[in-house]
KOLSE-508815 format. One record per residue: x, y, z of N, C-alpha, C in turn. Coordinates in steps of 0.02 Angstrom, whole numbers, plus 50000, padded with zeros to 5 digits. Layout:
N
<atom n_u="X" n_v="Y" n_w="Z" ca_u="X" ca_v="Y" ca_w="Z" c_u="X" c_v="Y" c_w="Z"/>
...
END
This chain:
124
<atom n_u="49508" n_v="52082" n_w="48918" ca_u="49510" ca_v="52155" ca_w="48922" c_u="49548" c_v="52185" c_w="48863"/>
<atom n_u="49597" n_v="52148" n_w="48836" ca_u="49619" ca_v="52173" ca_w="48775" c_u="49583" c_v="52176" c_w="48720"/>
<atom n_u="49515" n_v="52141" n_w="48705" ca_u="49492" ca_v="52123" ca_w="48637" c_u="49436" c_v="52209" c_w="48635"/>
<atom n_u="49435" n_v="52226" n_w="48571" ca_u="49410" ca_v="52275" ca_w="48565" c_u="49335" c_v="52296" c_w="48610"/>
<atom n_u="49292" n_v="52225" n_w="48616" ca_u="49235" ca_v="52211" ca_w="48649" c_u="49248" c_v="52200" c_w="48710"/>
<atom n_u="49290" n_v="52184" n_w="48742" ca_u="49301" ca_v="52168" ca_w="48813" c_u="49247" c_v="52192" c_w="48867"/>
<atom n_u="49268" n_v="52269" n_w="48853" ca_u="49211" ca_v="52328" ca_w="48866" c_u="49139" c_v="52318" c_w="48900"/>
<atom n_u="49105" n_v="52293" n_w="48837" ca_u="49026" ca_v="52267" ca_w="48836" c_u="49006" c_v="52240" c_w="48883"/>
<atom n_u="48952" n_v="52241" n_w="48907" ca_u="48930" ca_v="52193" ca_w="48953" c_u="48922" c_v="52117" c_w="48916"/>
<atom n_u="48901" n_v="52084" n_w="48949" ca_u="48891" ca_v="52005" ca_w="48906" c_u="48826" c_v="51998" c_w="48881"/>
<atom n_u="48763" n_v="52028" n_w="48882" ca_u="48704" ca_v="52024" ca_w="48839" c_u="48744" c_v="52074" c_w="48779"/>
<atom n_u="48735" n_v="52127" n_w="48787" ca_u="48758" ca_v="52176" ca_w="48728" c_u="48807" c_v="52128" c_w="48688"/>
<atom n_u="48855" n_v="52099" n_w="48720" ca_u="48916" ca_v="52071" ca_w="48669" c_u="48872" c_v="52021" c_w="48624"/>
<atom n_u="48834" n_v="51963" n_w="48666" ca_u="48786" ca_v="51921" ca_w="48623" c_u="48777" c_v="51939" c_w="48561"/>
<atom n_u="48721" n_v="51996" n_w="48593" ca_u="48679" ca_v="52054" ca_w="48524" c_u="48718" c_v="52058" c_w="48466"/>
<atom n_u="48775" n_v="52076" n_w="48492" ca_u="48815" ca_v="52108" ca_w="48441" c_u="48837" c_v="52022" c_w="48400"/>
<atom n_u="48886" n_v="51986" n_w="48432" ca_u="48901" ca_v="51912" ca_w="48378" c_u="48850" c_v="51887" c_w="48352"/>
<atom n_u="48786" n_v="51885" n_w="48382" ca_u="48708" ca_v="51875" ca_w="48322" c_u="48704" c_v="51916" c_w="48293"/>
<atom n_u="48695" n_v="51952" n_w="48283" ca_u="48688" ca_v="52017" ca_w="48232" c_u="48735" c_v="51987" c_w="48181"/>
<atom n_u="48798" n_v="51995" n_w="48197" ca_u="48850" ca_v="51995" ca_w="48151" c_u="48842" c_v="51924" c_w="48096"/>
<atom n_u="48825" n_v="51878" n_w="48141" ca_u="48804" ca_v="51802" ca_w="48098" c_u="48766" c_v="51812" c_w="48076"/>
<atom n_u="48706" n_v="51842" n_w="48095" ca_u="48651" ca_v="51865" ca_w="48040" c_u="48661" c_v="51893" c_w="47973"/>
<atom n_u="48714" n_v="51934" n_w="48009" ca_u="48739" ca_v="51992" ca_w="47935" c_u="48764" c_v="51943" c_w="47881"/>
<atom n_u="48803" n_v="51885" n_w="47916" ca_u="48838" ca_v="51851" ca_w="47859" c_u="48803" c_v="51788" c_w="47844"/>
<atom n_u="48762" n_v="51791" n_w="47876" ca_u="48715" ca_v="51724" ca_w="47852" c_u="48677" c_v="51760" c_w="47755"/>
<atom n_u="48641" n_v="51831" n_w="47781" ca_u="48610" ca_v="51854" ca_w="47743" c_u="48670" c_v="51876" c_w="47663"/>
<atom n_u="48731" n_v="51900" n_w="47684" ca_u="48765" ca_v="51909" ca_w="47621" c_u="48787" c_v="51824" c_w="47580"/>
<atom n_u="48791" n_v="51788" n_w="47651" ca_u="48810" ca_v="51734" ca_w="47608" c_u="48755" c_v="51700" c_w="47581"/>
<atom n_u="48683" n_v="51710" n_w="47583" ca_u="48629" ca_v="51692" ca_w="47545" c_u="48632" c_v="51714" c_w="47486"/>
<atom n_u="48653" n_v="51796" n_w="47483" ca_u="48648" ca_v="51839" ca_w="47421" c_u="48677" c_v="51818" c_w="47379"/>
<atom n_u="48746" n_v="51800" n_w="47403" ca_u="48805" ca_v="51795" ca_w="47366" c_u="48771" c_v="51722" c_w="47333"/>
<atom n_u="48767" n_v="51654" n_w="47364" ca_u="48729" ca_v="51607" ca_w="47320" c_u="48684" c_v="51617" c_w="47283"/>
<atom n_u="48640" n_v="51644" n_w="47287" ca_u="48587" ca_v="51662" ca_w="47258" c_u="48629" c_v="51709" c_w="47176"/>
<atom n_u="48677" n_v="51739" n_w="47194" ca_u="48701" ca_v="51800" ca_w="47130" c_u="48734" c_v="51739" c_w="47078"/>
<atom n_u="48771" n_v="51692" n_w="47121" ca_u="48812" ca_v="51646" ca_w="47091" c_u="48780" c_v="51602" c_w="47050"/>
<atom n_u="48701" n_v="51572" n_w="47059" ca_u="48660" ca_v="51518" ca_w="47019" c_u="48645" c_v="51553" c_w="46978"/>
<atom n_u="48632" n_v="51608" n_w="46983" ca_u="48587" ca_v="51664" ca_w="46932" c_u="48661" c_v="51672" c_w="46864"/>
<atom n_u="48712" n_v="51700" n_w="46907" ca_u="48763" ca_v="51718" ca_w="46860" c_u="48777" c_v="51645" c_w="46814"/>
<atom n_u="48786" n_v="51606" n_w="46840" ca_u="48859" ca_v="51529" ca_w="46821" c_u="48777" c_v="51508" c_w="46784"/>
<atom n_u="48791" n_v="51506" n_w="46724" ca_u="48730" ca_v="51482" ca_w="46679" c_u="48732" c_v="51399" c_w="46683"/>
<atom n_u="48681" n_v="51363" n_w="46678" ca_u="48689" ca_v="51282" ca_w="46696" c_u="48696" c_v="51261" c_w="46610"/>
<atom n_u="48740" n_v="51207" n_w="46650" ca_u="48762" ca_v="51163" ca_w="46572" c_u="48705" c_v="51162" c_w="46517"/>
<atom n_u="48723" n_v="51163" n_w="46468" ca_u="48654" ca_v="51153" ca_w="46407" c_u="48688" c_v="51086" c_w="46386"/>
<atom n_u="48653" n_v="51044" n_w="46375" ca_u="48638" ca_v="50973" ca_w="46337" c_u="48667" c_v="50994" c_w="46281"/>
<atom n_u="48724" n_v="50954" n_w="46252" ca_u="48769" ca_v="50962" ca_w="46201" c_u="48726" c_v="50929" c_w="46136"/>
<atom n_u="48729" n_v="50945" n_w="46068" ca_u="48708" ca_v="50894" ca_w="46040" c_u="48751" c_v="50836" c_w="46033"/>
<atom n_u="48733" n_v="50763" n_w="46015" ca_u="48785" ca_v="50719" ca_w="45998" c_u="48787" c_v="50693" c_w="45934"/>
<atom n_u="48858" n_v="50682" n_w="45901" ca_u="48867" ca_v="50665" ca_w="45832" c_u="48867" c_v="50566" c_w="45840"/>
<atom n_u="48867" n_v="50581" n_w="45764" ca_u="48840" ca_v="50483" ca_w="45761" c_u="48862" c_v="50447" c_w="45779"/>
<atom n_u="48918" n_v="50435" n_w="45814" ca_u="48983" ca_v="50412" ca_w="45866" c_u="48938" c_v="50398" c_w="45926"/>
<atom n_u="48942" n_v="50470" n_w="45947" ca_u="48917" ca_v="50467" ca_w="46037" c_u="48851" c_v="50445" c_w="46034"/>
<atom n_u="48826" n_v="50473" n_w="46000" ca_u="48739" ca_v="50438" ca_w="45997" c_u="48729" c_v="50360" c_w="46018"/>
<atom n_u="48788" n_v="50336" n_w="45960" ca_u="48800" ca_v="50254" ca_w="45959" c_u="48798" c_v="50231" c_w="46034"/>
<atom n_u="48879" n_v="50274" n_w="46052" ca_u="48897" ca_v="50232" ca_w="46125" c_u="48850" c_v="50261" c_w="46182"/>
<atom n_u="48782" n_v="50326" n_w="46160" ca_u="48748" ca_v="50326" ca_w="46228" c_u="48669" c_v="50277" c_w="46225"/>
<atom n_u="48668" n_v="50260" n_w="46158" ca_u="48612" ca_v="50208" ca_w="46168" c_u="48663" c_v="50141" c_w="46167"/>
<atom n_u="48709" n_v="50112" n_w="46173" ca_u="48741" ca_v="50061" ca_w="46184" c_u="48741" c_v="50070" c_w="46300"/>
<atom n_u="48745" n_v="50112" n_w="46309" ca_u="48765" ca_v="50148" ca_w="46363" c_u="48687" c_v="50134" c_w="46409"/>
<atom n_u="48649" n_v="50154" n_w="46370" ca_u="48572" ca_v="50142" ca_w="46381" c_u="48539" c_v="50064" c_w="46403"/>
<atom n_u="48575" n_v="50039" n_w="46347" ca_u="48551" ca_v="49974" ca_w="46342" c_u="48582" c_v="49938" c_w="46415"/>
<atom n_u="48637" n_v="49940" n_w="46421" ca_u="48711" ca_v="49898" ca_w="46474" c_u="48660" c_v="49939" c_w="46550"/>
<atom n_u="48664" n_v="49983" n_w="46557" ca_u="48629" ca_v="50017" ca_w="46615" c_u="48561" c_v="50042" c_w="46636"/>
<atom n_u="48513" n_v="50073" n_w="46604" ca_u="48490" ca_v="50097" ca_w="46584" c_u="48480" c_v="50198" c_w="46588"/>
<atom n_u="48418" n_v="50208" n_w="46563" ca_u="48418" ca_v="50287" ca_w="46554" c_u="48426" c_v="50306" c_w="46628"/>
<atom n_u="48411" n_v="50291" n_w="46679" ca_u="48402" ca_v="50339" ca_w="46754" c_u="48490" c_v="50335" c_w="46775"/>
<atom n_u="48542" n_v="50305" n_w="46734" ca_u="48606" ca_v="50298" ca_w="46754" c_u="48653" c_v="50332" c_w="46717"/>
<atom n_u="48624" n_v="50370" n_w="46672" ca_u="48668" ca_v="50416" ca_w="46614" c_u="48669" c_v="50473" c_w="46652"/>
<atom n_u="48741" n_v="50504" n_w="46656" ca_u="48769" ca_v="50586" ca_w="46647" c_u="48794" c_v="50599" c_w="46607"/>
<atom n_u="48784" n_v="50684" n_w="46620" ca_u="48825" ca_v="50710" ca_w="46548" c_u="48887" c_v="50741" c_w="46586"/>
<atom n_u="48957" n_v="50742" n_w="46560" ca_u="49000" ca_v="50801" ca_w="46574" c_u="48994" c_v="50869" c_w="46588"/>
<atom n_u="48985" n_v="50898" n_w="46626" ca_u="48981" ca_v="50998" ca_w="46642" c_u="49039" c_v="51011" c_w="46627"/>
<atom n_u="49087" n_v="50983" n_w="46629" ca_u="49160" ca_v="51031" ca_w="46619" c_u="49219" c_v="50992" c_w="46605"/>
<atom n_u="49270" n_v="51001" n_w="46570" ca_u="49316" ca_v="50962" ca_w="46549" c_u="49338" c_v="50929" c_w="46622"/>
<atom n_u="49369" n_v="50866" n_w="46610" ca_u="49391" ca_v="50818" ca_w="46683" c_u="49465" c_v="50800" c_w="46649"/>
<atom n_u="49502" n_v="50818" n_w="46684" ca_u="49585" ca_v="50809" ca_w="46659" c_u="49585" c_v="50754" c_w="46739"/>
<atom n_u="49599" n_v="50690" n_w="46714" ca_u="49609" ca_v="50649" ca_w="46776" c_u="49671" c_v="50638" c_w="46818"/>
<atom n_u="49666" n_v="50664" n_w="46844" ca_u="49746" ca_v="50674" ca_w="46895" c_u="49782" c_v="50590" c_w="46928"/>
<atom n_u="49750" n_v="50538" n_w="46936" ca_u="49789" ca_v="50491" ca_w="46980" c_u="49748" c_v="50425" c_w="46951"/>
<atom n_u="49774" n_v="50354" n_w="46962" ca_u="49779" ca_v="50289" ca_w="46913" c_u="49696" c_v="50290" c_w="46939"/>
<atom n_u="49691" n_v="50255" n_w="46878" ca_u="49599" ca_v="50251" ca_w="46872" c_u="49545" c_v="50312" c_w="46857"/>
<atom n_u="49579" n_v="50371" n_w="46852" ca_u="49513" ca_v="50434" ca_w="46844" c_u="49547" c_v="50445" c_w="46776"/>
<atom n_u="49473" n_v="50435" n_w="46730" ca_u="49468" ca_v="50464" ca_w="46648" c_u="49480" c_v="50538" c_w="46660"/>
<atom n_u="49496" n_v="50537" n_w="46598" ca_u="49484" ca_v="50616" ca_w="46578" c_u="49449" c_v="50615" c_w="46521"/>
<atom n_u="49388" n_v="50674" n_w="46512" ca_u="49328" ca_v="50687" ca_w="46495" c_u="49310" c_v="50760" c_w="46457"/>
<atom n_u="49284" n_v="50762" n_w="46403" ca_u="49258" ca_v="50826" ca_w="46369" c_u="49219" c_v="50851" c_w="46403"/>
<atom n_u="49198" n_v="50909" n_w="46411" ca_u="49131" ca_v="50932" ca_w="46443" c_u="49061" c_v="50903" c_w="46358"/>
<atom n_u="49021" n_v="50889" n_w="46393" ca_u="48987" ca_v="50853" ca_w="46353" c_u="48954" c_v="50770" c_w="46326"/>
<atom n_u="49014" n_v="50734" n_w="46354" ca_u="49015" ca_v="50668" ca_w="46354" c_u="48970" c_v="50643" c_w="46389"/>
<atom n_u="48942" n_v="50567" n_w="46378" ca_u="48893" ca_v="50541" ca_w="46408" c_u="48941" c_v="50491" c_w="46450"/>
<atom n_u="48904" n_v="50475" n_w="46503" ca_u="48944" ca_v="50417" ca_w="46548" c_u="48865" c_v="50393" c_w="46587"/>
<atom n_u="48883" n_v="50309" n_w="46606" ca_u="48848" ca_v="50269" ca_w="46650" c_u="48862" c_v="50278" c_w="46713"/>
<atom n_u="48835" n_v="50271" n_w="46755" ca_u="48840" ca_v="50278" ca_w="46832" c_u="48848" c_v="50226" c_w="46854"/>
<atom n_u="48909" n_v="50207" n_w="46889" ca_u="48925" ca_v="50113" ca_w="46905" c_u="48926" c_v="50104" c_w="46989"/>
<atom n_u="48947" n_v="50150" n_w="47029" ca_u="48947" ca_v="50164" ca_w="47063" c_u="48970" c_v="50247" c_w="47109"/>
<atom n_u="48915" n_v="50266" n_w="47148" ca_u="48944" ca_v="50354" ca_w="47193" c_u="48967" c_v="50350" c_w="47228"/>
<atom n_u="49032" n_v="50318" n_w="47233" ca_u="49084" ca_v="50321" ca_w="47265" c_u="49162" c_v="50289" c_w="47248"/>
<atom n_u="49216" n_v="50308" n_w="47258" ca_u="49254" ca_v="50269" ca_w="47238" c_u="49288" c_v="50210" c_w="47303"/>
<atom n_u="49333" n_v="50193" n_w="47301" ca_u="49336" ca_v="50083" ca_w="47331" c_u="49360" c_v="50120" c_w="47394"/>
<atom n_u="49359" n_v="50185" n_w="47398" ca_u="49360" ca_v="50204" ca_w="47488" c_u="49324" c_v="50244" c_w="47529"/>
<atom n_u="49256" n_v="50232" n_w="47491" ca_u="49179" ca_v="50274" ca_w="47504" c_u="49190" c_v="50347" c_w="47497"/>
<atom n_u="49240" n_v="50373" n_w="47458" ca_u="49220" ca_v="50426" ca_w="47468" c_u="49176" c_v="50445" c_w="47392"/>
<atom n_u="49107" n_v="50496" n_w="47414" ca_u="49055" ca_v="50496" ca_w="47360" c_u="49072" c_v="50564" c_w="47319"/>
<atom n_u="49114" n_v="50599" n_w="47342" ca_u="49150" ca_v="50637" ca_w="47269" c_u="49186" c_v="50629" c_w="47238"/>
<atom n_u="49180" n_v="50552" n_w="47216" ca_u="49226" ca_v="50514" ca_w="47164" c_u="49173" c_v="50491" c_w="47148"/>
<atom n_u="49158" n_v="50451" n_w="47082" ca_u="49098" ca_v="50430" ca_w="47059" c_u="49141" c_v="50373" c_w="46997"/>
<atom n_u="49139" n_v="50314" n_w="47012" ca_u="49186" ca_v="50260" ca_w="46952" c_u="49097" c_v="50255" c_w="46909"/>
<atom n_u="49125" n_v="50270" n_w="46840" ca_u="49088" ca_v="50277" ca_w="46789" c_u="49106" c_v="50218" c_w="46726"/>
<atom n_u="49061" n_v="50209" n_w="46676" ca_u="49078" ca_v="50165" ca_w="46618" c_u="49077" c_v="50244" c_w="46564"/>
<atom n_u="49133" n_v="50256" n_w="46522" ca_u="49131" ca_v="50300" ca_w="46469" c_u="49121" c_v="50270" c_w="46415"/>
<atom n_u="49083" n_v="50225" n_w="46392" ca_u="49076" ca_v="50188" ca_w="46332" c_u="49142" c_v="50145" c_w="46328"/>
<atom n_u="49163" n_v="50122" n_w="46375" ca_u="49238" ca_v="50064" ca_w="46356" c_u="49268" c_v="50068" c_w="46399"/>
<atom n_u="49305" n_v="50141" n_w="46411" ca_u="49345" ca_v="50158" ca_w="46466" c_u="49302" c_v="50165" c_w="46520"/>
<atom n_u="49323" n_v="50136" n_w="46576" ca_u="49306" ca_v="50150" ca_w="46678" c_u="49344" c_v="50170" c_w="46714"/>
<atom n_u="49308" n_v="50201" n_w="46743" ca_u="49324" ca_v="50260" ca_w="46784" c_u="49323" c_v="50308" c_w="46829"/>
<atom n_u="49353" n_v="50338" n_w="46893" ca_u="49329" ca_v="50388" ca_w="46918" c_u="49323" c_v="50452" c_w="46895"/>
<atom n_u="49269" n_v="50492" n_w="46910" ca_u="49263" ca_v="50551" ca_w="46910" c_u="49261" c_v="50600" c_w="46959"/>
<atom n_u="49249" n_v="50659" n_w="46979" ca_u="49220" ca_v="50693" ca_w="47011" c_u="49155" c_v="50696" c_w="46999"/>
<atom n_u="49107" n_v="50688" n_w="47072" ca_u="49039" ca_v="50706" ca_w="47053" c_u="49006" c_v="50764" c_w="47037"/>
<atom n_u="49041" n_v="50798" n_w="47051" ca_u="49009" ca_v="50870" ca_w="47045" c_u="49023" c_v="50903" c_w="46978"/>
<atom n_u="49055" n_v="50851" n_w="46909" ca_u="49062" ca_v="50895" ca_w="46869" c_u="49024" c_v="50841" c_w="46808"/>
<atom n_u="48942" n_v="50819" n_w="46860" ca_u="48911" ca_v="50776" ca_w="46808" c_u="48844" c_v="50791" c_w="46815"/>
<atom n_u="48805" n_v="50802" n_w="46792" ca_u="48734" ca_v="50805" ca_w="46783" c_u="48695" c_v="50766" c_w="46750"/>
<atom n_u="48613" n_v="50730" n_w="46803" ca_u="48573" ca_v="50700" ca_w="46757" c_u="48584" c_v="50703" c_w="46677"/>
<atom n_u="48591" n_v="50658" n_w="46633" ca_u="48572" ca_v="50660" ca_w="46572" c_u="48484" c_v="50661" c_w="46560"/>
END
């Protein structure tokens, strides 16, 4: 009886909390939808004669369906996670790290291994 709705009968109240999830189902579509459109997707960096080296060396050890590229600088916070240019190529060794969790991703960076975050890697 205290809540502002108390009032309502119990169909009307329904109406009304669907409605309202609706409402926010639909802004929170928009809002994704504004966000892919806005946040431009990584562009393929070019690579100098260095990286080229270590991503067809990278190629060879794994092959092509196991290469990512960096989306965004990776400053590695705790023992075992590289830190990473946005741009860099890395092998895919395993999507997960040694306690299943799959938003860690242990990678080969041409020498150095490592975890990453997955979400800040994209198909090469």
């Amino acid at each position: 009886s205290q809540m502002p709705h108390g009032h309502m009968p119990l169909p009307g109240f329904w109406k009304m909390v669907d409605d309202t999830l609706k409402q926010s189902d639909a802004q929170l579509r928009t809002f994704c939808q504004t966000f892919e459109t806005v946040t431009p997707s990584p562009v393929t960096q070019p690579l100098n004669p260095a990286e080229e080296r270590k991503v067809l060396s990278l190629v060879s050890k794994h092959g092509p369906d196991k290469l990512y590229q960096v989306t965004s600088n990776i400053s590695g916070s705790k023992d075992l996670d590289l830190t990473l240019q946005r741009g860099q190529i890395v092998a895919l060794l395993q999507s997960m790290d040694t306690k299943g969790n799959t938003s860690r991703w242990l990678v080969d960076a041409g020498g150095p291994r490592g975890f990453v975050p997955a979400g800040k890697l994209q198909p090469y």
